[in-house]
N, C-alpha and C positions, 0 to 999 in steps of 0.2 A: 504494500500500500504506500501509496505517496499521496502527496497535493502540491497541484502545480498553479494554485490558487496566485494571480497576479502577474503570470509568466506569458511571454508572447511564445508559446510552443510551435506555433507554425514560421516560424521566425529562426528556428534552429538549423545550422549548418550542415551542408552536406556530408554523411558520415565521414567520405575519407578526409576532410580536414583536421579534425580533432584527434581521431585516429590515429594519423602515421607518428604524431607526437608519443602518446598512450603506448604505442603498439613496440615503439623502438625505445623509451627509457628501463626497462628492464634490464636492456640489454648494457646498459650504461651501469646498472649495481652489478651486473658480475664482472665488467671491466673493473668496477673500485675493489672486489673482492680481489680478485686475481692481481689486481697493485700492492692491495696491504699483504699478499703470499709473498710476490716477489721482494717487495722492499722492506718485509718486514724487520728485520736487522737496524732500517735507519727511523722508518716513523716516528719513533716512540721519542727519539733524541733532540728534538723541540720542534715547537711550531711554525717555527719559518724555515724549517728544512724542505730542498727543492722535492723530494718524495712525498715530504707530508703537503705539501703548497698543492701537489698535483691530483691527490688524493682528494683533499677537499675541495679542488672542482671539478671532478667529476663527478663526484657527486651532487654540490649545484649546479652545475652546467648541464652536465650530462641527463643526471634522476631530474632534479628537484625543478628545473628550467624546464626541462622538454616537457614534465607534466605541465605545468603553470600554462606554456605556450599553448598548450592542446587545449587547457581547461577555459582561458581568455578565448580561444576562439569558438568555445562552445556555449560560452554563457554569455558574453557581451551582448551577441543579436536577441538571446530569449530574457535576458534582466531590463535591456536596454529597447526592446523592439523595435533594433537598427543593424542594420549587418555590416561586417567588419567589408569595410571596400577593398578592390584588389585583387580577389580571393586565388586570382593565380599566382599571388606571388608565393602560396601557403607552401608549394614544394620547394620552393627556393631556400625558404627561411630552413625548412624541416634540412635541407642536404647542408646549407652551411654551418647551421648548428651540430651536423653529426660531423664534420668536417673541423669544425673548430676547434670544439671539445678537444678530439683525439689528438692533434696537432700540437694544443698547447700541454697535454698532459705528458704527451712522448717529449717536444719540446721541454719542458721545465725537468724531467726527474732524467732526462740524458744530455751527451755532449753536443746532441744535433739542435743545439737550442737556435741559431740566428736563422737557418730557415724554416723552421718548423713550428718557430711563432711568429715567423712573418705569414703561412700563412693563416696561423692561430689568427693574427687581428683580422685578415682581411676574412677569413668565415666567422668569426665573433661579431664583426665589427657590422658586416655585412649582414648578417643573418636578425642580430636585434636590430639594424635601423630599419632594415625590409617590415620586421614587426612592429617596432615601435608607432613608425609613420602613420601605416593604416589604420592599430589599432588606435591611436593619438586620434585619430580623427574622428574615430567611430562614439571613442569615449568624449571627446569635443562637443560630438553635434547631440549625444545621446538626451533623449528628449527626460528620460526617468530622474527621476530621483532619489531612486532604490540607495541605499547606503553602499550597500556592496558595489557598485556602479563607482561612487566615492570613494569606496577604496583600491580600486583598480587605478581610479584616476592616480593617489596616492603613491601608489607603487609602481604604477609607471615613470613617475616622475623620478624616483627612489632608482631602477634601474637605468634611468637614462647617468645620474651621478657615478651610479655603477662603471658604466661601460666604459666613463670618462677617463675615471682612474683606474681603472683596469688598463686599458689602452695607456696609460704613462710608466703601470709596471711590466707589461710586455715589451717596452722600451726599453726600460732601464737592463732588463734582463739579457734584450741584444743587443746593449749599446753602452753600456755600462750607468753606472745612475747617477740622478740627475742632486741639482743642489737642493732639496724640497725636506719641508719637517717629514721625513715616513715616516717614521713614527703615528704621528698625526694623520698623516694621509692610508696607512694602514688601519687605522681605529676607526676613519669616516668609511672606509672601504665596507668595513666588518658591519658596524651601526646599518647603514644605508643598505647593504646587501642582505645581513639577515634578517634585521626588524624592517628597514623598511621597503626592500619587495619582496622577501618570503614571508614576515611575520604579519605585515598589513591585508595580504593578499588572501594566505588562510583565513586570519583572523574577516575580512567581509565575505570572502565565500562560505565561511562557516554560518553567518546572518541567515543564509538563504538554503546551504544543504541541507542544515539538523531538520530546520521545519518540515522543510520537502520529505525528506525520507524517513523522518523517523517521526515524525506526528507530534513535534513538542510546538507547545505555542510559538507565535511569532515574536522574532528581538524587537522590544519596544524601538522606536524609529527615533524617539528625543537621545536617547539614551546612547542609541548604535552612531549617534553624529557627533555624542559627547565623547566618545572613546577614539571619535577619529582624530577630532580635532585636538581633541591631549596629548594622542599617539604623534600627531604630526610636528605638535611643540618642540616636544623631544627629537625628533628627529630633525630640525634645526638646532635647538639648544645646544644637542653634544658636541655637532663637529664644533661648532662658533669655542668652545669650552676646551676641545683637543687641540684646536689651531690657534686659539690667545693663551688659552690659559690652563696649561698639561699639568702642569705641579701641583694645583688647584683642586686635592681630591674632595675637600666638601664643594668649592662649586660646580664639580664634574658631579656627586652625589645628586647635589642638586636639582641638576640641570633635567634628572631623569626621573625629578616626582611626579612631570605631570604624565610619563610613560607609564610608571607605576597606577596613579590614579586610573588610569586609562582599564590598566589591566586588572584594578581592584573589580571596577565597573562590569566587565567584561566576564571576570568569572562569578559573581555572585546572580549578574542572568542565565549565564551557563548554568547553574546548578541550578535553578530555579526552572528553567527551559525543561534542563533534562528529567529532573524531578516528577515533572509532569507531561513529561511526554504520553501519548495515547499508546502506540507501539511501546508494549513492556519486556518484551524480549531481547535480552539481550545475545546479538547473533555475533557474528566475527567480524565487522566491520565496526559495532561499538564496542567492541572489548579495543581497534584499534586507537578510536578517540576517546576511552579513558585513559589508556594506556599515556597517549599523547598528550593528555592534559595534565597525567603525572610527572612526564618528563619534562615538560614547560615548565613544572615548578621547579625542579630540580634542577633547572639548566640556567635559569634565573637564579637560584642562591650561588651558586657558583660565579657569574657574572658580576653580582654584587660584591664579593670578594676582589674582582679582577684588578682593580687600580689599584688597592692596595698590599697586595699579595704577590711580592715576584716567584710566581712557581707553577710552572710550567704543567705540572699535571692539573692545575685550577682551568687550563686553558683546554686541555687536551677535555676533563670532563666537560667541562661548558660544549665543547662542540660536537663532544658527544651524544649530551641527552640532548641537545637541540636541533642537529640535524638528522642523527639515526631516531632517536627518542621520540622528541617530538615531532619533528617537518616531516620522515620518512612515516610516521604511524598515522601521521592526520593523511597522508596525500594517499597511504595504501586504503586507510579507510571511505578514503570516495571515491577511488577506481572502482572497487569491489563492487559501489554502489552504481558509478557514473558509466562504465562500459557497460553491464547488462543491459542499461535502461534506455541509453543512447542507440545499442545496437537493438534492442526488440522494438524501440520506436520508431525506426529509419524501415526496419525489416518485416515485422511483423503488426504492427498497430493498426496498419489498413486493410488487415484480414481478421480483425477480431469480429465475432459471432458469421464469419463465411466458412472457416475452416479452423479446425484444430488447430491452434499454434501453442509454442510453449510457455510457460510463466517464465518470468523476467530470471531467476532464481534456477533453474533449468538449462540457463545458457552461463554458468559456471560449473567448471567439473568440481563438484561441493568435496568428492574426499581431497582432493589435491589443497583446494583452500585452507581445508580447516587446520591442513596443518601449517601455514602458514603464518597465524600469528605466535605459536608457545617457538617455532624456529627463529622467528622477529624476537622475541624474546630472548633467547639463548644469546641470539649473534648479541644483543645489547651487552647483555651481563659479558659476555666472555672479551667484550672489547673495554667492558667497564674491569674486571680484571688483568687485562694485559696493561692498562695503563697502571694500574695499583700497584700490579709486580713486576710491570716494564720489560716483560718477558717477548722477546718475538715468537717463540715457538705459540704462547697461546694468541698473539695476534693475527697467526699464521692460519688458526680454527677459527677465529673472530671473520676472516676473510672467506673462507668455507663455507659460513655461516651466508655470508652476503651473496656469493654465488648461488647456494642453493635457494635462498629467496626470491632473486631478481629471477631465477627457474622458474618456477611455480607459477609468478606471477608475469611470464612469457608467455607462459603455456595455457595459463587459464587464459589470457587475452586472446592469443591463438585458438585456444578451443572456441571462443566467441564467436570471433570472426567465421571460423568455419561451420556454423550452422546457419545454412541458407531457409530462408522463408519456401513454402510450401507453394505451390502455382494456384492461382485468384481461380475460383469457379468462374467460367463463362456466367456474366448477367447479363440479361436480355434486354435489348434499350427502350427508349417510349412508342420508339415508331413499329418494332414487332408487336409491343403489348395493347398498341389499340387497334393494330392488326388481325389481332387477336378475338377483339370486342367486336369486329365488325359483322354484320346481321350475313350469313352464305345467301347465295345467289338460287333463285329457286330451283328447284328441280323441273332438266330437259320432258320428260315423260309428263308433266302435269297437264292435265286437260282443265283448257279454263272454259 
């Protein structure tokens, strides 16, 4: 059961658009698996190391981007009842960002770095402005005022800072670096990348998923514009506070109460949302956003720590429970929900009461899922102890761990894909049916 209550559903994009995003970041967690096997000897040795640098983007580049790209081109037209213009550029964007990704990650963790992030910028660089533009414009003209709409806008903004600085360190990396606080320019990187286009982005498509799928009342609207506009305080306040004033741990504290407030906000309707939800069951996609919602807390006290604290496993946990923990649990928990429902509405919704088609739930192979999250689990914990006892051999099962995930959840997509819709019964049009009605011609034999 869902409610699509407020949504322009005939407004939603052609399935392969959203799709080749969904269909290929999988494949992107068993390339991060297969990094932390091979390099597991160096990750663990601090956080600006060129293995560990490469590791964590592939996994936002690679996962956590290529879903977001798929998920903006699938909900912008139906929140916004406007379609993203362009739409052919959508294979372009999808090859340069598989192009990029691999480029910068072989480039940074080896020796072939000057051309191999030359052409990292040009598919980085290439692949978000082809997205950026159209989507920029869609969210421009979008007539809604849905909040989640607001926070796209948000996070759009957030990754265009992104790219900027991004593009200065793929610089510095072939050209050696420049005269700039990095420091400073590493910390606005970090801020703007993970709160403000992964954490804004969840945080407004979660406004509109929980209700849809899981039957909890709707996020008050005063409320969802209060936590944007807080959330976005902060994300001017800090870099302004990293670039004047680094030394400055209470006005850096500071600067992040109204992100805090934001997220006080945030979770006391969460819990109040979920609390009441009508769907009481919990299946394998909400065991993913509690799980998620655990590791948000946990990835924030750590955080809070960070300025004051020089010690590098504060850092290593921080990015743990917030991109495996939490960003990987919330983003697995709306595939599960977002591919079924995307593919039985493109495939099957214009045969319902013609022909037998399958429930939504039917188009996931259910044994292969369920084991899905207690192995999301495991890879956690066993990456949460290789950092504790800085062992490569167990980061080496942590990486194991990530492979057989990004598996499962290949293969269910795949299995999606491959169940085709059933053939439409022949119906009969108006002009046979009042063909039909018409009076027969008398009979030759009748004597008048």
């Amino acid at each position: 059961m869902f409610s699509t209550g407020g949504l322009s559903i005939d407004q939603a994009p052609p399935l392969h658009l959203p799709v080749r995003f969904f269909a290929t970041a999988p494949f992107f967690m068993v390339f991060a698996g297969l990094t932390s096997i091979y390099f597991a000897d160096d990750l663990l040795s601090s956080p600006l190391m060129p293995e560990t640098v490469a590791l964590v983007h592939i996994a936002l580049l690679g996962w956590v981007l290529m879903i977001m790209f798929g998920a903006m081109y699938q909900m912008i037209p139906v929140l916004a009842g406007l379609p993203v213009p362009k739409p052919g550029l959508v294979p372009w964007v999808h090859g340069l960002l598989v192009m990029g990704v691999i480029t910068m990650a072989l480039g940074i963790a080896t020796d072939l770095h000057p051309w191999l992030l030359l052409y990292a910028s040009l598919g980085l660089g290439g692949s978000i402005a082809l997205f950026v533009i159209p989507v920029g414009i869609a969210l421009y003209k979008a007539p809604a005022k849905h909040p989640t709409v607001n926070a796209m806008r948000i996070s759009l903004i957030s990754l265009v800072g992104v790219l900027i600085m991004g593009a200065i360190f793929l610089g510095e990396y072939s050209h050696g670096f420049y005269d700039f606080n990095r420091e400073a320019l590493v910390g606005v990187h970090l801020i703007w990348g993970l709160f403000g286009w992964v954490g804004t982005l969840i945080i407004g498509v979660s406004f509109q998923v929980l209700p849809m799928f899981y039957m909890t009342p709707e996020f008050p609207t005063k409320q969802a514009f209060q936590i944007l506009i807080a959330w976005g305080v902060s994300l001017i306040t800090i870099p302004l506070v990293l670039f004047y004033y680094p030394e400055n741990n209470i006005l850096l504290w500071s600067s992040t109460l109204p992100g805090v407030f934001a997220l006080l906000i945030y979770g006391i309707n969460m819990k109040t949302m979920l609390s009441k939800r009508k769907r009481v069951l919990i299946d394998l996609t909400f065991r993913f956003w509690l799980f998620g919602f655990a590791s948000a807390i946990v990835a924030l006290l750590f955080f809070a720590f960070w300025p004051a604290v020089e010690n590098d496993q504060i850092r290593f946990l921080f990015g743990l429970f917030y991109i495996l923990g939490w960003t990987t649990s919330i983003l697995l928990g709306m595939l599960y929900k977002i591919i079924p429902f995307i593919i039985w509405f493109h495939r099957f919704s214009r045969l319902a009461g013609l022909v037998k088609i399958p429930m939504m739930d039917n188009l996931l192979p259910q044994k292969a899922v369920q084991l899905h999250f207690p192995i999301h689990m495991i890879t956690v914990l066993t990456f949460l102890l290789a950092i504790i006892m800085e062992s490569s051999y167990i980061t080496m099962l942590a990486g194991c761990g990530l492979i057989i995930s990004g598996g499962i959840l290949a293969y269910a997509i795949w299995f999606a894909l491959g169940i085709e819709p059933p053939e439409a019964p022949e119906v009969p049009d108006f002009a046979s049916f009042f063909k039909d009605m018409e009076m027969p011609p008398p009979p030759e034999n009748v004597v008048k």
